[in-house]
VOBA-1610 file (N, C-alpha, C; in pm, whole numbers, padded with zeros to 5 digits, always signed):
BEGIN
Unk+00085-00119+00000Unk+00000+00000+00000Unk+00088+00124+00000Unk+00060+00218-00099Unk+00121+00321-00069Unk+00159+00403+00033Unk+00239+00451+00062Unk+00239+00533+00185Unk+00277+00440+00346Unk+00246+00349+00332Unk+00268+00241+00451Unk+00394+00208+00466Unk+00398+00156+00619Unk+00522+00163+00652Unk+00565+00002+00595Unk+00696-00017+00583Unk+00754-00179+00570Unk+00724-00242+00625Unk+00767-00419+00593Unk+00689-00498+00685Unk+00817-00559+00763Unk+00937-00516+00743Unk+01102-00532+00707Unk+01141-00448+00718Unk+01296-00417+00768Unk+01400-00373+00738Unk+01528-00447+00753Unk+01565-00407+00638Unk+01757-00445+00672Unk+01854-00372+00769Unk+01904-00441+00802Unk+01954-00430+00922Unk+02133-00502+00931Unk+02211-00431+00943Unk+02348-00460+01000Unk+02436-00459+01124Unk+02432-00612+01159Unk+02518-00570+01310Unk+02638-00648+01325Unk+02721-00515+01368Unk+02848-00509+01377Unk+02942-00512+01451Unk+03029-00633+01472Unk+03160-00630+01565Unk+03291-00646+01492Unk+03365-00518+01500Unk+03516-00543+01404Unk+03606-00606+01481Unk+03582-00693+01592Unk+03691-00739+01706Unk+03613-00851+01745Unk+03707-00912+01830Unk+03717-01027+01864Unk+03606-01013+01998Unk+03563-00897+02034Unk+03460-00870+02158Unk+03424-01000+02202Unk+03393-01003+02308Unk+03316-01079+02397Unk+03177-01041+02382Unk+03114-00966+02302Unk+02975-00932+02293Unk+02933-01006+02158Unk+03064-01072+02062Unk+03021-01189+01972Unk+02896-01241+01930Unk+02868-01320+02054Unk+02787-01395+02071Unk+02643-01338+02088Unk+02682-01256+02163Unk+02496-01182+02157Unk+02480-01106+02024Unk+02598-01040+01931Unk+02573-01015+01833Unk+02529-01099+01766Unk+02550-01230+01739Unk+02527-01345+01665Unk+02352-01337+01701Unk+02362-01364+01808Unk+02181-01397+01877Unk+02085-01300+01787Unk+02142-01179+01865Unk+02075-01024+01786Unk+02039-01063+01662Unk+02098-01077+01525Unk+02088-01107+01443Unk+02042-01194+01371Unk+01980-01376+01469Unk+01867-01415+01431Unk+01792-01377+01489Unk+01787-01333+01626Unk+01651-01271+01675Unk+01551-01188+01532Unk+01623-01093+01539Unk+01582-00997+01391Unk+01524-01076+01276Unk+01581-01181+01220Unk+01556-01321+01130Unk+01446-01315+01160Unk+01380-01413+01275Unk+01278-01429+01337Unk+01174-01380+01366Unk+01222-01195+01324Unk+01083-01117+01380Unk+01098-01075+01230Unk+01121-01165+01088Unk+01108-01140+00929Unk+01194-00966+00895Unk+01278-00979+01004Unk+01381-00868+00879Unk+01470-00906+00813Unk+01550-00853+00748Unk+01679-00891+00666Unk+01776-00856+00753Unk+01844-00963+00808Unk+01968-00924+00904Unk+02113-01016+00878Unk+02194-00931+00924Unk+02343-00962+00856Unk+02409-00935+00963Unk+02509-01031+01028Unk+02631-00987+01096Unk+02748-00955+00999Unk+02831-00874+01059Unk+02991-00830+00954Unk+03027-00818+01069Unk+03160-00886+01013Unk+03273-00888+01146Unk+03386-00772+01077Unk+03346-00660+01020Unk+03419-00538+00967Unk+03326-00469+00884Unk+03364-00340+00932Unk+03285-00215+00847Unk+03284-00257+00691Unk+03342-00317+00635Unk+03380-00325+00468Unk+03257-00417+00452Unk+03194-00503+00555Unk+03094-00567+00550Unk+02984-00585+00517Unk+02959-00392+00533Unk+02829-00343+00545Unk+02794-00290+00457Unk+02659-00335+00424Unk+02543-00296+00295Unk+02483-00184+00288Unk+02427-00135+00218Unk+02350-00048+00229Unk+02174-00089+00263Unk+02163+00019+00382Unk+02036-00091+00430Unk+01975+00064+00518Unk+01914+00004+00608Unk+01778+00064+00692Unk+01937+00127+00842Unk+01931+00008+00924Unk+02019+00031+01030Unk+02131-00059+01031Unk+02232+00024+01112Unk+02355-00076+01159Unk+02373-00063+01313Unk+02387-00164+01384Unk+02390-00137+01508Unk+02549-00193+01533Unk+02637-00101+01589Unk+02759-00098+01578Unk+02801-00096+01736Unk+02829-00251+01719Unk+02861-00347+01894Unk+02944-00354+01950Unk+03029-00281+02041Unk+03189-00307+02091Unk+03288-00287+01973Unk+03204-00187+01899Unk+03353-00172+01737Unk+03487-00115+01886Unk+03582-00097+01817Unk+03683-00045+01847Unk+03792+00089+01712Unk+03689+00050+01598Unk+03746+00100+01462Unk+03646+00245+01486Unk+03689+00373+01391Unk+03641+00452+01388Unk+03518+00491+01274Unk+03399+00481+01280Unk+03309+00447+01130Unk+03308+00600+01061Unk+03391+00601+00991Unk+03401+00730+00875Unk+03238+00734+00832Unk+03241+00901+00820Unk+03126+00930+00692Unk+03060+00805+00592Unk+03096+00747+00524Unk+03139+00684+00428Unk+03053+00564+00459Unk+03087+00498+00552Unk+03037+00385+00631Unk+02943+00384+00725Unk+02875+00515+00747Unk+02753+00563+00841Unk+02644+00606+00750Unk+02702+00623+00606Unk+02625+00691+00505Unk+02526+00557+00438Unk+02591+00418+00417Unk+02525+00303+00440Unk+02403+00279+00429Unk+02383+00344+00617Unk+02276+00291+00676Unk+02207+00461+00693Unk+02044+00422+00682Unk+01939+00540+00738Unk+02024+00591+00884Unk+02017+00497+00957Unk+02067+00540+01115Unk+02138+00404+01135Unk+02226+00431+01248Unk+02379+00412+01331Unk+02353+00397+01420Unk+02366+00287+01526Unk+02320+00285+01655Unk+02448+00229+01742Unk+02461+00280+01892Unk+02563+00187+01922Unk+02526+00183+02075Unk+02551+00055+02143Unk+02463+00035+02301Unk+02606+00087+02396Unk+02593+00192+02466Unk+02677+00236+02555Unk+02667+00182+02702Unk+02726+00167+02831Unk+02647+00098+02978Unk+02731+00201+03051Unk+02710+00360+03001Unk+02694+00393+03115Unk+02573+00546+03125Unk+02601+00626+03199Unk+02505+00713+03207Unk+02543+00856+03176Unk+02526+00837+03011Unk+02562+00948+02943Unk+02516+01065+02973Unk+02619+01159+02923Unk+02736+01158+02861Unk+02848+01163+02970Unk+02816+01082+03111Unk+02914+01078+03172Unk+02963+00925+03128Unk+03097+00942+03094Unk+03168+00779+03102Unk+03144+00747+02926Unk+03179+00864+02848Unk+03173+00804+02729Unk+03334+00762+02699Unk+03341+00677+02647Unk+03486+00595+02588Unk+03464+00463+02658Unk+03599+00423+02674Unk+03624+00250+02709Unk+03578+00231+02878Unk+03577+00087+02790Unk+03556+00005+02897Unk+03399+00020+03026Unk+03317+00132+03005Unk+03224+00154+03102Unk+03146+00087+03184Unk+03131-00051+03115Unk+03108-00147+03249Unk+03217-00159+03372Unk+03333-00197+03333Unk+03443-00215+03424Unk+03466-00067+03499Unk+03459+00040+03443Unk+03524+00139+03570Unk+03397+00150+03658Unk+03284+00145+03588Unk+03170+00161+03679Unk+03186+00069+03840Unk+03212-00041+03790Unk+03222-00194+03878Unk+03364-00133+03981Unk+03449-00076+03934Unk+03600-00042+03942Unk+03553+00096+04065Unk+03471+00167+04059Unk+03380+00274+04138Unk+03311+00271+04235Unk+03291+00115+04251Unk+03177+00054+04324Unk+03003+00112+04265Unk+03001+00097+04180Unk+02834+00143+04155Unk+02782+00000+04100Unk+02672-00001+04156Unk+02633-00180+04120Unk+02491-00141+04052Unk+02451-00005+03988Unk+02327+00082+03901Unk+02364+00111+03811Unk+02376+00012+03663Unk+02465+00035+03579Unk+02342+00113+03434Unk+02307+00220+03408Unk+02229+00240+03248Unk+02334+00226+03152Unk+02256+00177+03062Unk+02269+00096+02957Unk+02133+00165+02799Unk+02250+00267+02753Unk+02194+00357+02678Unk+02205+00299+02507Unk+02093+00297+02433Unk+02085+00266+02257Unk+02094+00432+02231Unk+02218+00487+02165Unk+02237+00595+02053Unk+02269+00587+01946Unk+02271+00695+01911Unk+02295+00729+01763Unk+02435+00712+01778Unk+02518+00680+01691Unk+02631+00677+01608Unk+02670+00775+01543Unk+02736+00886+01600Unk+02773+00987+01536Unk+02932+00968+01507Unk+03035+01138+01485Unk+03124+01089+01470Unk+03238+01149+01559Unk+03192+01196+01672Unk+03216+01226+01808Unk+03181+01084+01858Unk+03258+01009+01952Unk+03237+00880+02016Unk+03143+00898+02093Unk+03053+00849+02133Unk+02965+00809+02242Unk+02887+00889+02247Unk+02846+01019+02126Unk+02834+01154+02179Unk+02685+01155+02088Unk+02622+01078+02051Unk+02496+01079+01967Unk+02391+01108+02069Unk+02251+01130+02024Unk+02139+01119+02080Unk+02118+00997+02126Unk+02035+01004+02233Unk+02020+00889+02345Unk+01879+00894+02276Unk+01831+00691+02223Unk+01722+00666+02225Unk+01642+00630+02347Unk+01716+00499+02383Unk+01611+00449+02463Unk+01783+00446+02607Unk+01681+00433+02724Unk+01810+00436+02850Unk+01738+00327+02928Unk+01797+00239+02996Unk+01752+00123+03084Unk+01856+00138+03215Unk+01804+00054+03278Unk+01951+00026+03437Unk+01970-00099+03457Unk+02015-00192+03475Unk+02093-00268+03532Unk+02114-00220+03685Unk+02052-00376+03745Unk+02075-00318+03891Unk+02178-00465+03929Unk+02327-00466+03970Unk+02366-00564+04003Unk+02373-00614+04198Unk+02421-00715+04260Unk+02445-00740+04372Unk+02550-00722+04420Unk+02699-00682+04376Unk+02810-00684+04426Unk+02882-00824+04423Unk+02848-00880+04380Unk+02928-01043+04350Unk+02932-01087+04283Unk+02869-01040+04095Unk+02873-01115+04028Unk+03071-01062+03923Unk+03105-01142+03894Unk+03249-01187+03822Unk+03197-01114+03652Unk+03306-01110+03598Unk+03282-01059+03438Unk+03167-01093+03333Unk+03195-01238+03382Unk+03070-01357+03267Unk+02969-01282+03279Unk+02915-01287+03444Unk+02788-01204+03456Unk+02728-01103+03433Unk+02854-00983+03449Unk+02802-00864+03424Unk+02813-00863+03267Unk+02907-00934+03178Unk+02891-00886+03045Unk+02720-00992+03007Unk+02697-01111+03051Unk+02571-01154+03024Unk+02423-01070+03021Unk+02464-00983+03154Unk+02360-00924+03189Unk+02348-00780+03064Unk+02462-00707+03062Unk+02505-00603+02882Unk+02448-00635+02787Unk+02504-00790+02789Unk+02471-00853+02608Unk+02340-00869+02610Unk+02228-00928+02679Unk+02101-00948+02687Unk+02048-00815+02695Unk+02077-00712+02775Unk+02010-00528+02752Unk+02053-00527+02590Unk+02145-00546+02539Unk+02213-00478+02399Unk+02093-00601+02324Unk+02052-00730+02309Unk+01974-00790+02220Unk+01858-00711+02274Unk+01753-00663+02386Unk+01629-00627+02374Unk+01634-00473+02350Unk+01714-00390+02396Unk+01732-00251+02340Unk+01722-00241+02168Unk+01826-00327+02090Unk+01786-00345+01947Unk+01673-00380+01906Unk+01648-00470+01971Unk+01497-00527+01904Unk+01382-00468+01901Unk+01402-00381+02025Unk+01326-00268+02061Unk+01268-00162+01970Unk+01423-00161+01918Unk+01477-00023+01816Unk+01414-00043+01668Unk+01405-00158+01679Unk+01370-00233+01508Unk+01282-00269+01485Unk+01122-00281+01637Unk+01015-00328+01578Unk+00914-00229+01657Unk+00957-00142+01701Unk+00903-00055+01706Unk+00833+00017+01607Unk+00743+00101+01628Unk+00660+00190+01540Unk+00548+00294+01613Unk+00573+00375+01597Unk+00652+00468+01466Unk+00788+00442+01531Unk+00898+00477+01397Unk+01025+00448+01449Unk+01086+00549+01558Unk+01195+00526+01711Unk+01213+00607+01789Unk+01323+00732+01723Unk+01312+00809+01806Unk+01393+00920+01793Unk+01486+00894+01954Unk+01609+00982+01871Unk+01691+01013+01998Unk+01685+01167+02076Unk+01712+01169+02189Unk+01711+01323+02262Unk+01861+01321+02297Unk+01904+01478+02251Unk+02025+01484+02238Unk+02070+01428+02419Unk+02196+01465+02471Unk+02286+01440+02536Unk+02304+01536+02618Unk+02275+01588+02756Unk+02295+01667+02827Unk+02334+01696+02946Unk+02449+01790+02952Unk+02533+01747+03071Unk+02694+01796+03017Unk+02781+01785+03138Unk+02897+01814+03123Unk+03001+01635+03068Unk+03046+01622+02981Unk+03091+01474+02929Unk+03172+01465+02999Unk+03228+01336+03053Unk+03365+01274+03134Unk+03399+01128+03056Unk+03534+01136+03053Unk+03619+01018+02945Unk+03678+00938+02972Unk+03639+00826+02977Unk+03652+00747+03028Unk+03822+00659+02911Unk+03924+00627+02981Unk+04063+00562+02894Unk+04036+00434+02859Unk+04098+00340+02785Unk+04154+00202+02722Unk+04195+00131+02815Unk+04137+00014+02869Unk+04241-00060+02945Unk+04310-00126+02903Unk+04425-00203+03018Unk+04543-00319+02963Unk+04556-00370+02996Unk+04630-00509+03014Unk+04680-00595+03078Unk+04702-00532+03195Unk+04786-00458+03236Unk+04883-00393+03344Unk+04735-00330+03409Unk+04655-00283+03402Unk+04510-00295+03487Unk+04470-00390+03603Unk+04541-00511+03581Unk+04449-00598+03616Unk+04603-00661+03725Unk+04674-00580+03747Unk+04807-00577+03908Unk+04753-00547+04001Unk+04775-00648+04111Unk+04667-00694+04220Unk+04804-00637+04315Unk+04743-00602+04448Unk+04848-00546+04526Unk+04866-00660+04647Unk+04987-00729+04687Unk+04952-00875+04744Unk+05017-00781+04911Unk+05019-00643+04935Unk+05021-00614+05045Unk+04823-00576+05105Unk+04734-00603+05026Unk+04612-00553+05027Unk+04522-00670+05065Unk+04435-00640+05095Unk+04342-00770+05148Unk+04206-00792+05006Unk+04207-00955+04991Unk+04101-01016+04886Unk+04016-00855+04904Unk+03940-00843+05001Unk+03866-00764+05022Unk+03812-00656+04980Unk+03989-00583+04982Unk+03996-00450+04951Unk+04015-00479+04791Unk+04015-00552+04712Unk+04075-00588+04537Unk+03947-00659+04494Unk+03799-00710+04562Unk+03753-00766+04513Unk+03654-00720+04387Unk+03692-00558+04379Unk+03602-00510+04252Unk+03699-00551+04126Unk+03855-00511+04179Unk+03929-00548+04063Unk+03920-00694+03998Unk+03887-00814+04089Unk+03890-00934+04092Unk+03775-01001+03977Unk+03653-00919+04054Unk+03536-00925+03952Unk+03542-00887+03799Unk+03652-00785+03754Unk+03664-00772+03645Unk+03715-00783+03521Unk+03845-00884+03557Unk+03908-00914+03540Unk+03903-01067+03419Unk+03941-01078+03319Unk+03938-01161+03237Unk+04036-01259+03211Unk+03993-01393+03306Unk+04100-01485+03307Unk+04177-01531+03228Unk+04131-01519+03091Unk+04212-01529+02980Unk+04274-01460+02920Unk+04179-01362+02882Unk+04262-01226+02797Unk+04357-01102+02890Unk+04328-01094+03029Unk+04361-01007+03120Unk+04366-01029+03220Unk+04406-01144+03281Unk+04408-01250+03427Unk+04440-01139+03533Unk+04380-01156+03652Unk+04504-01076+03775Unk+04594-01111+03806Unk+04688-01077+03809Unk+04852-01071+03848Unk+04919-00953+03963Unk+05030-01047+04031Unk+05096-00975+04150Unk+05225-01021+04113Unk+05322-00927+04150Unk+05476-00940+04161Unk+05470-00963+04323Unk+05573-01043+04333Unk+05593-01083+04435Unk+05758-01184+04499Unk+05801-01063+04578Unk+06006-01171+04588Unk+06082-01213+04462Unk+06041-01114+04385Unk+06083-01129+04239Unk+06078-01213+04146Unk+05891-01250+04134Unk+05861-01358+04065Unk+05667-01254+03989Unk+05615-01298+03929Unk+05512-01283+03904Unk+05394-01427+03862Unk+05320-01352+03948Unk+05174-01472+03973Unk+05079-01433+03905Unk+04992-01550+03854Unk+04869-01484+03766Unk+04807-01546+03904Unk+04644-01498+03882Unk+04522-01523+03976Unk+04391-01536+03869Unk+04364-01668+03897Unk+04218-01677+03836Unk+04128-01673+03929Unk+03992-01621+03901Unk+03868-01642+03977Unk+03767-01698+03920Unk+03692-01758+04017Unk+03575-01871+03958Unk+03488-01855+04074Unk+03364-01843+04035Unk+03245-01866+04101Unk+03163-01995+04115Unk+03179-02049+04252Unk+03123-02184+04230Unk+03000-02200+04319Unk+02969-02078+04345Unk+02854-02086+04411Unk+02789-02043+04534Unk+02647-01996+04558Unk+02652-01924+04693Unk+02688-02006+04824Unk+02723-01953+04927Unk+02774-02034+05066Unk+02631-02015+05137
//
């Protein structure tokens, strides 16, 4: 019918890295299947079609003009509470802060980082004990219903700009995750929680040797 809205859209979602948000990208993208859009993962901007949206997941690459021009709209899921804590890592310094009230914002994709209109904003409320798995489980599942949100909605949402004074959040590293072995479990257990046993283990020097530290959750006492 003329004038009517689609019954579809195409749709691109995007991780140029090896992220740990992978997998819910993967999900995201039959989810979308399932509710009859045209959906595509690209594991790189060169990936991407020209289509409706791209929802752009833990990129780490910078999306030129060029590659935003693509898509109608650019979306990218931020977890913290913009425009405070735009850049890296914002689950972890949050956790790193002690705040266990994490929002978890769908914006626009501009070409200022983090700095788009805020569609939709949610919270995450955690307990203080859950380890990485968890808190990124609990991200990746906000980042699949925030999209889905975004895509079967109607009329389609708008964003409201960003307001407030911005704070910037740095890159972490390996060397982040140096545990102080004069300090008590106690006093390190936010660092402990965040920490990625594989890619970014905790580690202590110690009598001139260095120790890694894994953590595992096996259950409540």
């Amino acid at each position: 019918m003329s004038g009517s809205l689609p019954m579809y859209w195409k749709v691109s979602v995007v991780v140029d890295n090896d992220s740990w948000i992978v997998p819910f990208a993967l999900r995201l993208t039959n989810v979308l299947r399932d509710c009859g859009h045209i959906a595509r993962f690209c594991s790189s901007y060169a990936e991407i079609e020209q289509g409706d949206f791209a929802f752009l997941l833990g990129c780490v690459g910078i999306a030129l003009p060029d590659v935003l021009g693509r898509n109608r709209r650019n979306l990218v899921v931020h977890a913290s509470d913009l425009p405070k804590g735009r850049g890296f890592s914002p689950l972890t310094w949050s956790i790193l802060a002690k705040e266990n009230t994490i929002p978890v914002c769908l914006i626009e994709a501009v070409q200022e980082a983090d700095a788009g209109p805020i569609v939709y904003k949610e919270e995450l409320v955690f307990e203080d004990h859950e380890l990485i798995g968890e808190l990124r489980t609990a991200v990746g599942e906000m980042t699949i219903d925030l999209c889905k949100r975004f895509v079967c909605a109607r009329p389609e949402p708008l964003g409201v700009p960003q307001s407030g004074q911005p704070t910037f959040l740095r890159r972490r590293y390996p060397k982040d995750s140096v545990l102080d072995p004069d300090s008590s479990i106690a006093e390190q257990f936010d660092l402990l929680r965040t920490v990625d046993n594989e890619k970014y283990p905790a580690f202590f020097d110690f009598r001139g040797h260095r120790y890694l530290i894994r953590i595992e959750k096996i259950g409540a006492k």
